[in-house]
N, C-alpha and C positions, 0 to 999 in steps of 0.2 A: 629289700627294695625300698621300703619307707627311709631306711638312712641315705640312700643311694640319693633319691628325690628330693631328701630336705637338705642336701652336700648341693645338688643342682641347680635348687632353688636360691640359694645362697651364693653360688657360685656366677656372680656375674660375667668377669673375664676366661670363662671357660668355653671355648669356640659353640659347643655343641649346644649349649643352653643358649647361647645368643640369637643361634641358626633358632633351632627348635625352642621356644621359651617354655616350662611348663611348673606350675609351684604344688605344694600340696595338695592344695584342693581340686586340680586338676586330674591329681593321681587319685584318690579319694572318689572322684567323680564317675572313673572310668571302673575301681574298684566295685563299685557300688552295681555300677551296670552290668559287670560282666556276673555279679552275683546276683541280680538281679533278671539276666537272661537264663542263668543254672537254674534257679525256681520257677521259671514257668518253664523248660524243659522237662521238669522232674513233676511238672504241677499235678500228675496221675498217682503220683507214689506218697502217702500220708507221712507228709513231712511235719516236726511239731516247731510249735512258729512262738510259741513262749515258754516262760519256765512252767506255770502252772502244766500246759502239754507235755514239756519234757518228764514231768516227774512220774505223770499219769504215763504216761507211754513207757518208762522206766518199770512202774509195778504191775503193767498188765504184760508186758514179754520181758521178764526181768532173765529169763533164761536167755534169750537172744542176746540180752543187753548187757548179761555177763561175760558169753562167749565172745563176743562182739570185742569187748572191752582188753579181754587177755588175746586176741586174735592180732588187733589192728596196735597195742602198743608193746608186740613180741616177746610177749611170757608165754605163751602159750605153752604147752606141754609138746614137746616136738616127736613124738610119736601120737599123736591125736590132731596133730596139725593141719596133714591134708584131710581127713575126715571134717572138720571142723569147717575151713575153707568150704568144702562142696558143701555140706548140711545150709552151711549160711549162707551159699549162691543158690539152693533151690528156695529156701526160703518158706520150706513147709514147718507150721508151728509146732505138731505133732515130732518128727522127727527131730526137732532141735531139741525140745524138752526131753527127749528120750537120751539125745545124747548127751543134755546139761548133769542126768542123774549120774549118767557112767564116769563121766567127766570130773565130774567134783568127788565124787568119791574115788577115783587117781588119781585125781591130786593131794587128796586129804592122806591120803596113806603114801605117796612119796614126800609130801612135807613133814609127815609124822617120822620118817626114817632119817630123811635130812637132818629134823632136829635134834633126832637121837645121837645122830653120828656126830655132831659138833655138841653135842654136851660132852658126849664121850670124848671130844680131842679134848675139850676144856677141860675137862676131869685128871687128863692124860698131864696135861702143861701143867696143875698145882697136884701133879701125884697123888691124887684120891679119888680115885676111881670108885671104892666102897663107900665112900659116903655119899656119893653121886646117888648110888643104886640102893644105901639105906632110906633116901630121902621119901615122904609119902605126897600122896596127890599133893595136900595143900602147900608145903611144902616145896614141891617140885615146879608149880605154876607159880609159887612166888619167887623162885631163881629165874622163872621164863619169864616173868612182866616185870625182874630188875635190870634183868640181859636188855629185855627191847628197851627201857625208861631211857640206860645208859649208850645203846646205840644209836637212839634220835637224837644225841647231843654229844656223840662221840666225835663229829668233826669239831665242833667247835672245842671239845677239852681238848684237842692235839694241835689246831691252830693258836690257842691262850700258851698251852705250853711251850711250840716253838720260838713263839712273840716272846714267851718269858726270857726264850733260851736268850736269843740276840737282842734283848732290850740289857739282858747283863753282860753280855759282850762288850755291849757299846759302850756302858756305863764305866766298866770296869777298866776299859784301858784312855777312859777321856781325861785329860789333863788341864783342866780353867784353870792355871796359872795364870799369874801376870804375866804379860809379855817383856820378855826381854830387852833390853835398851842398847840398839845397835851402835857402836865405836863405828861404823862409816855405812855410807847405803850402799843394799845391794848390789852385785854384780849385773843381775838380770830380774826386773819384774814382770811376770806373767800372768795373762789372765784367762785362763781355762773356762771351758761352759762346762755348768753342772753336771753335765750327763756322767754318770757312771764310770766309765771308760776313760774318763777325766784322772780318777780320783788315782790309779796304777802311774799311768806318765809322772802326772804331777809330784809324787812321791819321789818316785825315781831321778827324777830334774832335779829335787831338789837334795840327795843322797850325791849327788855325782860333783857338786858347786854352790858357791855361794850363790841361789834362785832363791827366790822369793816368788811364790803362788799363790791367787787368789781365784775363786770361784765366781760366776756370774751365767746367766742366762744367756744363751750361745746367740742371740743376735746382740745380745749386748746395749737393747736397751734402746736399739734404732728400727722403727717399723719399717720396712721398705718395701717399692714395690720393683722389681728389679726386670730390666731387658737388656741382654746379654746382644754383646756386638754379633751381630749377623742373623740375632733371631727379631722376632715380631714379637712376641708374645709376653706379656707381662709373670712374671713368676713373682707370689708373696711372701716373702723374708721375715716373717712372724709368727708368733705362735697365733694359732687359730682362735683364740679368744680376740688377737685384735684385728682391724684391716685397716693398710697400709694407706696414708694420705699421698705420700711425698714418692715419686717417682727417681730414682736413678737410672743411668744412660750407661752403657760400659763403650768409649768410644777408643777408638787405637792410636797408640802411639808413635807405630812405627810408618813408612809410607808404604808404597802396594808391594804386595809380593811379587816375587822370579815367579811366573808360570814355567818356566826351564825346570826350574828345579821339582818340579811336580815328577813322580816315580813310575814309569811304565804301567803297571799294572793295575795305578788313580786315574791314570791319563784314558787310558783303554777303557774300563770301568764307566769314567763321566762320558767317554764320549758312546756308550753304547743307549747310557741315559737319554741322549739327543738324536737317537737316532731315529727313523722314519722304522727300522725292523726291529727295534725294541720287542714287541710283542711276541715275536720269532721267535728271541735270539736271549735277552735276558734271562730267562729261567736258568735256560743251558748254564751259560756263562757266570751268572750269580752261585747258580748254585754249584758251580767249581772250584769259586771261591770260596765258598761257605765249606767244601768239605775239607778245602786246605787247613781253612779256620779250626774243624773239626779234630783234622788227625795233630794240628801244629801245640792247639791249647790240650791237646789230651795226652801227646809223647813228651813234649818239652814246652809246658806254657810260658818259663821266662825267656830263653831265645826265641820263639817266636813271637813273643809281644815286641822284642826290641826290633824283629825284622820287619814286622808290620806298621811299628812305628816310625820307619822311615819311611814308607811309601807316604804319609799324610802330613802336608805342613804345617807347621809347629801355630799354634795359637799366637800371633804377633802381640806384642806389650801392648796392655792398654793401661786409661783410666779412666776414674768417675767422674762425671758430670753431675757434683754436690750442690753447686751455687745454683737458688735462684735464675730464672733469664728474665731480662725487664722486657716490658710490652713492646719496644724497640727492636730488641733482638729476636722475639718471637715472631714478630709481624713480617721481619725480615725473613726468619728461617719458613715459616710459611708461603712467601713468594718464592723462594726460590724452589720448595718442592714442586708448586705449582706449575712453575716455569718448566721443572725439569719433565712433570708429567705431560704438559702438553706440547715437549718436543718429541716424546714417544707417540703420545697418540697422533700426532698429525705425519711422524715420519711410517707409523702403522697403516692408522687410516687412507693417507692419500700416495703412500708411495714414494716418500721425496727421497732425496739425499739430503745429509746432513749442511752441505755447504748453499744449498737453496732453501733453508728457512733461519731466516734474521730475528732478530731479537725483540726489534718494532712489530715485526707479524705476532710473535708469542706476545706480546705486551698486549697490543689491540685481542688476541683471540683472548687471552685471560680475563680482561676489562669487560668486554662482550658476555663471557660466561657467568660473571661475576654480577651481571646487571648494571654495573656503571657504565655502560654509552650500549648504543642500541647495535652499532652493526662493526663488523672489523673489515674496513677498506681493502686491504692490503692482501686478504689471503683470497682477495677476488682476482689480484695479479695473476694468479695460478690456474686460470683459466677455469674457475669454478662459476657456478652458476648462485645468483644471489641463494634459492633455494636451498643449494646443495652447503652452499658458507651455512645457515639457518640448522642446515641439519646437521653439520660437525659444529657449531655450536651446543648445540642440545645435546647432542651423543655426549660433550665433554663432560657437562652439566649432569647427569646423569649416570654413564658408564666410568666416567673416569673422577667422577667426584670435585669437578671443580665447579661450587656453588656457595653462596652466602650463609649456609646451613651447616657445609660443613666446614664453611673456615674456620667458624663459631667453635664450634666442636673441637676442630684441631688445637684452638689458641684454648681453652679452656684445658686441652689437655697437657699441651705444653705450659700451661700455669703451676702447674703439677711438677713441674721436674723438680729438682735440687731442694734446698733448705735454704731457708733463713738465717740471717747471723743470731738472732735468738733462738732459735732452734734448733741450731748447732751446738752453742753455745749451753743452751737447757739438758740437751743429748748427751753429751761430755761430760758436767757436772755432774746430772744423775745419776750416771754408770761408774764413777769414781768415786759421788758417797755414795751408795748403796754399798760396796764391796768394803767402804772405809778405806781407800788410798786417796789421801788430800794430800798429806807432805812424804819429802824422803824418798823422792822421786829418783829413779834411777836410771842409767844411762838409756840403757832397752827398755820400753816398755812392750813385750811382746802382748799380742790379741790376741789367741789362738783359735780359730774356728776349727771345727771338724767335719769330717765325712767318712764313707768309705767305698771302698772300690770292689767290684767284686763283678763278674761274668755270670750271664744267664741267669740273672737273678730276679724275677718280680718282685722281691721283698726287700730291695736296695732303700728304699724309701727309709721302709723300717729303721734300717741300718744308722739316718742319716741323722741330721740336726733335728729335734723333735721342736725344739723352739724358735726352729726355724721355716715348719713347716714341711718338716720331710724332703729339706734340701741341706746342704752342706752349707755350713757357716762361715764360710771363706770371702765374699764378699761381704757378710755386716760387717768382719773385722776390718776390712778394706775401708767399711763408710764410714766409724769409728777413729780409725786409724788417720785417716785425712784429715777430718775435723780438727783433732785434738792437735796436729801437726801446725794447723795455720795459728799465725800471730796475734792474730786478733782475736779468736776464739780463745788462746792465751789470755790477750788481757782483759777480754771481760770477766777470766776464770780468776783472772788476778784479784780483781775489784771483791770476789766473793770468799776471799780466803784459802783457793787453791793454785799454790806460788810451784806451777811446772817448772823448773830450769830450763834454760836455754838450749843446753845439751842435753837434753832428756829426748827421745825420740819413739814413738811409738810405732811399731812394724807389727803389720800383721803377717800371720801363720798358719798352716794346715795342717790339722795335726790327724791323718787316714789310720782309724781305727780299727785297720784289718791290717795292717800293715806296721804300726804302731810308729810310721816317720813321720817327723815334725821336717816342715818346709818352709820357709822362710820367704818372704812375696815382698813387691814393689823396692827391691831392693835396689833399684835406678834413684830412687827418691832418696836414700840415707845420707845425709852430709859424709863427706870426706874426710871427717875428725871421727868420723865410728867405721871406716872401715878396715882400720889397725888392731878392731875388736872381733873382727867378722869370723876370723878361724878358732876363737876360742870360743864365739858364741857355737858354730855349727860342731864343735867336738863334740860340747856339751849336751848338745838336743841327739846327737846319733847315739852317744854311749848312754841317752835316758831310754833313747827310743829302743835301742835293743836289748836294757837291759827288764824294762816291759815285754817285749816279746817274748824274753827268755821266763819270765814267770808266767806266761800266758799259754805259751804253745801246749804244756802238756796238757790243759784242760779240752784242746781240741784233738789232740793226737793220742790215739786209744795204743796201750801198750808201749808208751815212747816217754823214759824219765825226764829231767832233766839234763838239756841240751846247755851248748856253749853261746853266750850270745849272739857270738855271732852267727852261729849255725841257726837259733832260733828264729832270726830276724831273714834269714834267707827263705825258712819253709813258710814264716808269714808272709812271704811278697809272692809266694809260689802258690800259695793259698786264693789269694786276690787275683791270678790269674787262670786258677783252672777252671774253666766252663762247667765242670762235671760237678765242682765243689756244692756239695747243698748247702754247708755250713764254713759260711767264710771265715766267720767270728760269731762270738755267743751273742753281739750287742747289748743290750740291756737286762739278758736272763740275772735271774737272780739280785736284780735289786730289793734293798730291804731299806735302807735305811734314807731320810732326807735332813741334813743337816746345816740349820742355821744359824753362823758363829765364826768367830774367827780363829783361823786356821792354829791357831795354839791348843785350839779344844781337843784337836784329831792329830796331829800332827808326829804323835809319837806312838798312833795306830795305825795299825794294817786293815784296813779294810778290804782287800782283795779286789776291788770294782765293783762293790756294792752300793756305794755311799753317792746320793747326791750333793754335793758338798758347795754351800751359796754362802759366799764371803760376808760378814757383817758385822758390824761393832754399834751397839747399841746406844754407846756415848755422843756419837755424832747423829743421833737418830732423837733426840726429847720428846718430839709429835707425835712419834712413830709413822712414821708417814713413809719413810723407806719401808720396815713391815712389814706395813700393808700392801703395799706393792710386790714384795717379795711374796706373800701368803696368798693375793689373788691371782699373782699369775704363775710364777714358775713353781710355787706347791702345787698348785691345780691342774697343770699341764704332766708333773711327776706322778701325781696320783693318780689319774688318767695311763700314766706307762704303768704303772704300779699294776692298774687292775684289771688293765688287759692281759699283761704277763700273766696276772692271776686266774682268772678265768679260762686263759687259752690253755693255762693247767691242770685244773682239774677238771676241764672237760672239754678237750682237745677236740671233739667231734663235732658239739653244738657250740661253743665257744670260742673254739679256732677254727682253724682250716685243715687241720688233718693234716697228711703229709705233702710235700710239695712237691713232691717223686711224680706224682699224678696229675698236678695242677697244668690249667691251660692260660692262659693271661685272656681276657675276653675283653674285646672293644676297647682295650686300652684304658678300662675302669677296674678292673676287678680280675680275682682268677675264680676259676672253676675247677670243678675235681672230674677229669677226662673231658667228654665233650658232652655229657648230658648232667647237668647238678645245676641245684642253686650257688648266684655269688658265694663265694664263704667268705667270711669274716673272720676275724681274727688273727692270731701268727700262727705258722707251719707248727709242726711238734719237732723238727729238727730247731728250732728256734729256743725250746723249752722241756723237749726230751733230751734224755742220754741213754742208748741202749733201750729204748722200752719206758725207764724211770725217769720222775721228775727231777729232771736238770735247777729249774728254775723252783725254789723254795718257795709255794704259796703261800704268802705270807702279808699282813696289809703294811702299810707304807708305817715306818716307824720314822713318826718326827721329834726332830730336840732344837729347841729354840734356846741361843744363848743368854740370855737377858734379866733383869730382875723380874720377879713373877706378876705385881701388877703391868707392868709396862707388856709384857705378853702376853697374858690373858685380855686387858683391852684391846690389844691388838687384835687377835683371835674374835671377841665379838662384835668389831666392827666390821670384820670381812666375813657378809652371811653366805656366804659359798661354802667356805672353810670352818661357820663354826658349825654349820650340817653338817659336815662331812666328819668333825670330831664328835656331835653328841651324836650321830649316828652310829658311830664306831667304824667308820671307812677307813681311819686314820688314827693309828695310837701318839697320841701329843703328849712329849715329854717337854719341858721347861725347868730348865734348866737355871739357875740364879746365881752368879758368880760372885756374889755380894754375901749373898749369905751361905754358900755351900748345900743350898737345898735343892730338891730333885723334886718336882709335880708329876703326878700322870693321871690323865683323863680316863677314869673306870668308874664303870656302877653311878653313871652323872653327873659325876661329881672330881674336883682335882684332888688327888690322894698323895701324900705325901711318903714318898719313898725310903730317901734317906740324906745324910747329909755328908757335902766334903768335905777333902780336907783344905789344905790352903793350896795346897798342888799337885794330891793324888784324890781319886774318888775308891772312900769304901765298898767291899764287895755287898752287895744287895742279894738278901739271900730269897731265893723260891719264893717261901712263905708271904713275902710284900706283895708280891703281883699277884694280886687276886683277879 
């Protein structure tokens, strides 16, 4: 609940906090009182109110305080359980101590056989049993107190030694070569977001043609705060370390829809929405739809999603509203909502028709609301009474918001929309060197944002853009993608030594990671000289996308080998629409590794969709100052997925959310397990179980920085988020040095030196190094 209200308190633009305002110390305050009213409720029962009393209350009923202890945190011995229970709800001192003696001495003699039994199997597993039973007392409790030394630090020697296992994984198939020197530029440049899921397509893209891949942080680098055509609502297009200055508009490009074409069964539907027996009648009616819904996604989810999809009209083309509006256009577009509002209220309030209120009446009531002239002549024609003008005056002022308070408001808001040519211009640059793409620009520059699709799902979020806020990244590439497109943002990029081509075009993409299809957007926008390219581009993105599927599917499908792609990529889209599905896709189970370098380090490794993989060349970076950028946000934000996968791990119960078979979605905050539990936190265990077992590899975030070794260790202790989180040990930090062939790793405090490359393979690193 304390994360719930510090998400609230921070969460300005969230309907409910606006309504209701409330910050910490309000929850704090009420915390306080309600435990506050428990204690003088209980003020008859000798409650102990410091530690000195607790301790004393502890050695005068230590029997109570034993039972008490194995009672309430369920060791208890479950055949003495209900005795124990009633002994401590009568609460006679006598009979608790009666039953403390019987009690401990059951216990003592089934832990004494317990431990017998597990020497004896350990005896059993190094086949010597007899020298188990030659052992004598001293002897015997020095095997017992090496057993316990080694099991209080047994997780951590199986966490070191997995770390070891995939720290030489990565080591051993990484390749710092020089980069290759290209005879013509690519066919297709893409630029993928880090996320895991990434690291399978991208492979594959680039197995299939001549692509060229790069990694980056899936907004790519543009904070936004995004309202989608038809909603109100603002949604934040960033990772949650930042919040978004610059507002985008998504406005449409096509003119009004055929209401004809609307499908019987939308038609019927909306119009039961407006009806006066709604209350009657909707249940019935919804919920006959809903069972259609039910039988149609559960026999045949892809014919029935396409049937359903014709009954709802198609999203019309839109675009973004990137530019800046000058004071001019603002001031204008504020009169006119105005205008439009107080044709409603006055055809509301007084009853008019539309062709009896003129434009000079709206001008005078606006002016009147507004306090510039005291009275509106004109809407006295209408047979109102001075008073009655006076009070739809006020009403507007008031109920409909047209007042000097909030024009203020709106024009301040509307200052907010679009971007700057310098801050366009800043946005583009940065996300081009950070990845290290300045030249050798090629025709397509794909964007590719992600998401995924999937029914019945409260944990879609999960699923989604993490750095983008638990939305899909399909519009930053959009706001990206425009920028870099306009001429002028060209030639400021010119002035700075990044010389785009003329033919160079940048399109953004969707690339649904339950689905594994790449979608190709604003495709209206492409000049006319790339669309002779357009069927070799889309060959390439289906034969990557299904040949992803086809490595992916058996990880979800129990008892099913290797399928044919194209069969793979079918039961992926079948996945995405079955309602029933718990597990659409793994998403980010099993990440292990965060990798920053350029794509020659990995590129002749398989990572399987472990790898966060963030495009970088250290050469175009001297200040490091890209970095640091790279290490305070999109490491931080990985490490954060890092260790909630981990957590929701190994201990799926207080750390995740258990299974979501049971979950209720509550208040449209949070789910719950049935209808009586706290929020839970965390991911499902179908999110990071298989069968019972850990799916997802506990394991903490293994990073490798591509770079000379001072230039990355500065790096590292200028960002004090990230260098806690390395001397902490939250994060194992390799650096990597492709200058000298040398390997760092942060252990025992200090950077330890691994081993060294060679000029273009890396020696195996044996055990023994990682201590």
């Amino acid at each position: 609940m304390g994360r719930l209200h510090r998400w609230r308190s921070s969460a300005s633009n969230y309907h409910w906090a606006e309504r209701y305002p409330a910050d910490l110390v309000d929850y704090l305050a009420l915390r306080l009182t309600l435990s506050l009213a428990l204690l003088h409720r209980r003020r008859t029962q000798p409650v102990p109110r410091n530690l000195t009393e607790v301790h004393e209350s502890v050695n005068e009923r230590s029997c109570e305080t034993y039972l008490r202890h194995d009672f309430h945190n369920r060791v208890v011995m479950p055949e003495l359980a209900h005795r124990v229970e009633r002994v401590l709800a009568l609460g006679r001192r006598k009979d608790i101590e009666a039953l403390c003696g019987d009690y401990l001495a059951q216990r003592k003699m089934r832990d004494s056989i317990l431990l017998a039994e597990r020497l004896d199997q350990l005896a059993g597993l190094v086949e010597d049993r007899e020298l188990l039973r030659s052992l004598d007392d001293v002897q015997l409790q020095n095997l017992i107190d090496a057993l316990v030394a080694f099991e209080n630090s047994e997780g951590r020697i199986w966490l070191q030694a997995v770390e070891s296992h995939a720290i030489n994984r990565l080591l051993e198939g990484a390749t710092p070569a020089t980069e290759k020197v290209r005879e013509k530029r690519p066919f297709v440049q893409s630029l993928f977001c880090i996320d895991t899921r990434s690291e399978r397509i991208r492979r594959h893209l680039e197995s299939v043609g001549d692509y060229q891949t790069y990694g980056i942080a899936g907004f790519f680098g543009v904070p936004v705060s995004f309202i989608e055509l038809s909603k109100g609502s603002e949604n934040h297009l960033s990772p949650v370390l930042l919040t978004p200055k610059n507002l985008v508009l998504e406005i449409s490009a096509n003119d009004s829809r055929d209401d004809i074409a609307v499908g019987a069964l939308e038609k019927a539907l909306h119009e039961l929405k407006e009806s006066v027996l709604t209350p009657f009648v909707t249940v019935e009616a919804i919920g006959l739809l809903f069972g259609f819904d039910m039988i149609g996604k559960t026999i045949a989810p892809q014919g029935y999603n396409r049937w359903r999809r014709r009954l709802h009209r198609d999203k019309p083309s839109t675009h973004l509203l990137l530019d800046k509006i000058s004071r001019e256009q603002a001031d204008s577009i504020i009169r006119a909502v105005q205008r439009a509002v107080i044709v409603k209220a006055v055809e509301q309030e007084l009853g008019l028709e539309p062709e009896r209120i003129t434009d000079d009446m709206i001008r005078e009531l606006r002016e009147a609301a507004l306090g510039n002239v005291a009275e509106a002549p004109r809407i006295l024609s209408l047979g109102l009474s001075g008073d009655e003008a006076n009070a739809l005056i006020d009403r507007l002022r008031s109920a409909y918001r047209i007042n000097a308070s909030y024009a203020r408001l709106q024009f301040e808001r509307l200052g907010r929309i679009g971007f700057s040519l310098d801050e366009q211009v800043g946005f583009v640059g940065q996300a081009l060197r950070s990845i290290g793409l300045t030249r050798d620009f090629s025709r397509f520059i794909l964007l590719v944002g992600h998401g995924s699709t999937s029914e019945n799902n409260p944990y879609e979020s999960a699923l989604d853009c993490g750095a983008c806020g638990g939305n899909h990244g399909l519009v930053s590439a959009r706001v990206l993608a425009q920028m870099a497109n306009k001429p002028r943002v060209r030639e400021r990029l010119h002035s700075q030594g990044i010389i785009i081509p003329d033919d160079a075009w940048f399109v953004p993409a969707l690339h649904n990671t339950t689905t594994d299809e790449l979608t190709l957007v604003d495709l209206d926008l492409l000049p006319p000289s790339h669309l002779v390219y357009l069927d070799r581009l889309r060959n390439g993105l289906t034969a990557a996308s299904r040949l992803c599927a086809q490595e992916r599917m058996p990880t979800l499908q129990t008892g099913v080998g290797k399928q044919e792609p194209s069969q793979a990529s079918r039961a992926a889209l079948r996945n995405s629409m079955d309602w029933s599905q718990v597990r659409p896709e793994w998403g980010l189970a099993r990440n292990a590794y965060f990798v920053i370098g350029r794509r020659s380090l990995t590129e002749n490794l398989s990572l399987d969709g472990r790898a966060f993989l963030h495009s970088y060349d250290y050469r175009l970076d001297p200040k490091r100052r890209l970095l640091e950028n790279i290490l305070a946000g999109p490491l931080v934000v990985g490490q954060w997925i890092n260790m909630e996968h981990y957590f929701s791990t190994v201990d799926s119960e207080c750390f995740g959310s258990g299974s979501k078979v049971y979950h209720n979605v509550a208040g449209r905050i949070g789910v719950m397990t049935g209808n009586i539990s706290d929020l839970r936190t965390g991911l499902p265990t179908q999110t990071v179980l298989k069968q019972g077992r850990p799916y997802h590899e506990p394991l903490r975030l293994i990073t490798v920085i591509e770079g000379p070794f001072d230039h990355s260790r500065h790096a590292i202790e200028r960002v004090l988020s990230v260098k806690r989180l390395v001397r902490n040990g939250w994060i194992r930090m390799l650096l990597l040095d492709p200058e000298t062939g040398e390997v760092h790793l942060f252990d025992s405090g200090d950077w330890q030196l691994l081993s060294c490359l060679q000029s273009d393979v890396l020696s195996n690193i044996q055990d023994a190094c990682i201590r």
